[in-house]
PAMI-439605 format. One line per 2 residues: their letters; for each residue x, y, z of N, C-alpha, C, O. Coordinates in pm, whole numbers, plus 32768, in hexadecimal, padded with zeros to 4 digits. Each point is the difference from the previous one (the first is absolute). Example, Ala and Ser with C-alpha at 12.3 -4.5 7.8 and 13.67 -1.06 7.14 Angstrom:
2
AS> 8527,7DC7,830C,7FA7,8077,8000,805A,8078,8000,8068,7FFE,8042  7F75,806B,7F76,8052,8077,8006,7FB3,806D,8049,8033,806F,8011
end
This chain:
81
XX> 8DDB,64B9,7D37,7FEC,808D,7FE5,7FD7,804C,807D,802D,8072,8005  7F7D,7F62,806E,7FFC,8025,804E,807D,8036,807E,8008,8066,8045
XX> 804E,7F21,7FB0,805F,8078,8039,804A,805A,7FF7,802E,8048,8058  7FEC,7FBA,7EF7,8022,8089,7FB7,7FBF,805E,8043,802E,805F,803F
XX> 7F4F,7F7D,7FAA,7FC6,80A4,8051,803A,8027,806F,8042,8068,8006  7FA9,7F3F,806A,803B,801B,8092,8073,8045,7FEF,800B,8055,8059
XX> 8053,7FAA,7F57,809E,802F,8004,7FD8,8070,7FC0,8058,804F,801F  7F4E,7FF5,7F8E,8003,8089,7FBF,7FD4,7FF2,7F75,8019,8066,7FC0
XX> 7FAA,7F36,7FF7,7FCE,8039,7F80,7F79,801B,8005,7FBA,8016,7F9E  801A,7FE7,80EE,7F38,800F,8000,7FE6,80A4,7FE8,7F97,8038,7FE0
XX> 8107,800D,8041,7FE5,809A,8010,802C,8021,7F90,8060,804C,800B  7F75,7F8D,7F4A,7FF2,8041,7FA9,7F77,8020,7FF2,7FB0,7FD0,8050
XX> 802A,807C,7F55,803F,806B,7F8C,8054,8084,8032,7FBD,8060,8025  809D,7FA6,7FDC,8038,808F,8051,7FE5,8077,7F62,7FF4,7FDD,7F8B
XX> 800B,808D,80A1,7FA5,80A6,7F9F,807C,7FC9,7F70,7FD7,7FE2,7F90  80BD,801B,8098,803B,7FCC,7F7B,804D,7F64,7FFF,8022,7FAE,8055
XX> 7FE3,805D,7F19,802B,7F94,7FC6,807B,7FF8,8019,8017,7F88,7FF7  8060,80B9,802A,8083,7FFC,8042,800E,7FA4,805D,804C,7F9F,8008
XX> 7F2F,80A1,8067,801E,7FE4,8089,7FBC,7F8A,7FD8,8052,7FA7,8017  7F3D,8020,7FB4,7FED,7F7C,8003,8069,7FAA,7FB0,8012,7F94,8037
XX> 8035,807E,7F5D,806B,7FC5,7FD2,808A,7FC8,804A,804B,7FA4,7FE1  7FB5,80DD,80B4,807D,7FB0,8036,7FB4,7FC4,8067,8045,7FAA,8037
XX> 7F55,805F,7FF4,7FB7,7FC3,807A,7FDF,7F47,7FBA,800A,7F92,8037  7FE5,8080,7F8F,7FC1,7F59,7FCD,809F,7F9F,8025,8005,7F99,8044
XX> 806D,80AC,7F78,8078,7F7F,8014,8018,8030,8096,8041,7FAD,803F  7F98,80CD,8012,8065,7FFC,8072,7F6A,7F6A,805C,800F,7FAC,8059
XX> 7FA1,806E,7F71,7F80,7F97,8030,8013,7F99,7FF4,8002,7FB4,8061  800F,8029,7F2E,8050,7F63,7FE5,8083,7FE0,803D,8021,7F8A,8012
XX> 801E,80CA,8008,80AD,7FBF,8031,7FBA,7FE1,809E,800E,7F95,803A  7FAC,80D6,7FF8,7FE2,7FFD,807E,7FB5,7F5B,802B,8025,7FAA,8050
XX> 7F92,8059,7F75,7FA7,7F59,7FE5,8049,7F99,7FD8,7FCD,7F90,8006  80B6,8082,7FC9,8055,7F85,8003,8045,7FFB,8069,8002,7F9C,8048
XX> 8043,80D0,7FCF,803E,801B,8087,7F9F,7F78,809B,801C,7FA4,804C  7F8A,809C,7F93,7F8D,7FD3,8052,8005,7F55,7FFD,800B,7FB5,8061
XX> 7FEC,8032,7F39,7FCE,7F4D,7FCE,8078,7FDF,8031,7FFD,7FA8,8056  8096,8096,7F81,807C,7FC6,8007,8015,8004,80C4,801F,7F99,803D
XX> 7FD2,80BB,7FEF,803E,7FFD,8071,7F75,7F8F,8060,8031,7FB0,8050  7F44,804F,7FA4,7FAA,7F72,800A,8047,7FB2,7FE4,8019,7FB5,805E
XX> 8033,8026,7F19,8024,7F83,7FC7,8090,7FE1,8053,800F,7F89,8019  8038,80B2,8004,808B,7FD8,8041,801E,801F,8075,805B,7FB0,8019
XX> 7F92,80A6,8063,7FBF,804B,8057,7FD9,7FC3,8067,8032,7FE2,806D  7F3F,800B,7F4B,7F65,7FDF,808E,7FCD,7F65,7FCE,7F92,7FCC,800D
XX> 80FA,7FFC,7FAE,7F96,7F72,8014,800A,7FB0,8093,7FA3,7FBB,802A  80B1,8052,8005,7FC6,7FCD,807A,7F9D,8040,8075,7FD3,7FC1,8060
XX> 8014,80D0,7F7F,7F45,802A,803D,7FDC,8019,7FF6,7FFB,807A,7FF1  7F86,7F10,8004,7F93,8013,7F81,7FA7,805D,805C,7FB1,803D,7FB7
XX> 8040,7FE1,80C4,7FCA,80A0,7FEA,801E,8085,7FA2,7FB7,805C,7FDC  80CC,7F86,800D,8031,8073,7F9F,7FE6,8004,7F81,7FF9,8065,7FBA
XX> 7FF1,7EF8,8018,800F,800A,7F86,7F71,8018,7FD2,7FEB,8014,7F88  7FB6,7FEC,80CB,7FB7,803B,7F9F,7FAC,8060,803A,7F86,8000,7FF1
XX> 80C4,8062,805F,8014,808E,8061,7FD6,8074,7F88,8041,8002,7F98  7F5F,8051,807C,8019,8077,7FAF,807E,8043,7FF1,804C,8010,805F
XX> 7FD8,8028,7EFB,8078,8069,8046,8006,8051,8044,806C,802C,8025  7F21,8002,8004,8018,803D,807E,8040,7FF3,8082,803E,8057,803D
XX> 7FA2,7F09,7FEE,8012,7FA7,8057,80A9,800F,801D,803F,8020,8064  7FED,7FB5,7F0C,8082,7FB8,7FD4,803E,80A6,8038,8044,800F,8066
XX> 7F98,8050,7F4C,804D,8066,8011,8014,8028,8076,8061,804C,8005  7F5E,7F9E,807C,7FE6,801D,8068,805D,7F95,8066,8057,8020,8052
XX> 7F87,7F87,7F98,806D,7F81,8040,808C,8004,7FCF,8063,7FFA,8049  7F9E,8014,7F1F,80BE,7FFC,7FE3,802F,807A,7FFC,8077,7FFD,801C
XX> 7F64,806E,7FCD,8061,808E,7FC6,7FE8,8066,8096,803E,806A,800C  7F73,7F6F,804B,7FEB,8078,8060,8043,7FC2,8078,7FF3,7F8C,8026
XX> 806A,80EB,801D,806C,7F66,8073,7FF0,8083,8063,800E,8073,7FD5  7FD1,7F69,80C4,7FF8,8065,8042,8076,802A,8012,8056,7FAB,7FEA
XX> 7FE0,80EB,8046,8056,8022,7FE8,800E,809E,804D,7F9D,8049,7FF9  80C9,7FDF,8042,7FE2,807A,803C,80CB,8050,7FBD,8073,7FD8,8013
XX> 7F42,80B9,7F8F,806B,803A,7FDD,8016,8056,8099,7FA6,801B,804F  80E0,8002,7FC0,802F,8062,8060,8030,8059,8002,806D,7FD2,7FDD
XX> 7FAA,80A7,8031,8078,8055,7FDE,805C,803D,8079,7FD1,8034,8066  80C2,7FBB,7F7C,802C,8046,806D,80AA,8038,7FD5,8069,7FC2,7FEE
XX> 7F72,80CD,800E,80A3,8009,8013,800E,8006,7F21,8052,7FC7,7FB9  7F49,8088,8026,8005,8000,7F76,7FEE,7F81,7FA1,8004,7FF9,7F86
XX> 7FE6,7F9C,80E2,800C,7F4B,7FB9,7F94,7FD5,8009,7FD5,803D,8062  7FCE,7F75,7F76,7FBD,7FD7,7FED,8016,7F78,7FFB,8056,7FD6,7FB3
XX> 7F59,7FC8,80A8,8019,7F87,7FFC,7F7A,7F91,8012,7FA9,8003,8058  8066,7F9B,7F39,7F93,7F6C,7FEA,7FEA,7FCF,805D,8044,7F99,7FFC
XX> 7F5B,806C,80AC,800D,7F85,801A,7F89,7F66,7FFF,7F98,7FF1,803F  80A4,7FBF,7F6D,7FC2,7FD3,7FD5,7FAE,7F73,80B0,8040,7FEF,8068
XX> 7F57,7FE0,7F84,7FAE,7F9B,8072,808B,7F6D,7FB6,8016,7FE9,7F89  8019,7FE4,80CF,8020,7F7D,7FEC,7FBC,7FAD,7FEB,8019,7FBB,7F9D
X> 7F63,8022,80C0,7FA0,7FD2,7FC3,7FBD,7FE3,7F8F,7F92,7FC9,8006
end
């Protein structure tokens, strides 16, 4: 239950019952999301695997990266590294 919270169900009660109604499953998908990508993912580093999501979110989804523009285009370039 504790890492439910970490992913977003510690920030209930929201003022309505709507917003807590779609917040609880988008909380739960998020927390499986979570277990699943630990479980198939990061078993081989075990720093990760038991990394805050914070951690996780910070190491897999953020890739340095410089947008450019030139000439009306806009272009990815992404670190090879």
């Amino acid at each position: 239950m504790n890492g439910i919270k970490r992913v977003g169900l510690g920030l209930l009660p929201a003022k309505s019952w709507q917003m807590n109604a779609a917040w609880v499953p988008a909380a739960t998908i998020t927390a499986g999301l979570d277990a699943w990508t630990r479980l198939l993912l990061l078993h081989d580093g075990p720093e990760l695997v038991v990394a805050e999501p914070q951690t996780i979110r910070t190491k897999l989804h953020h890739l340095p990266a410089r947008l450019t523009a030139h000439a009306r285009r806009r272009t990815l370039h992404l670190d090879l590294t």
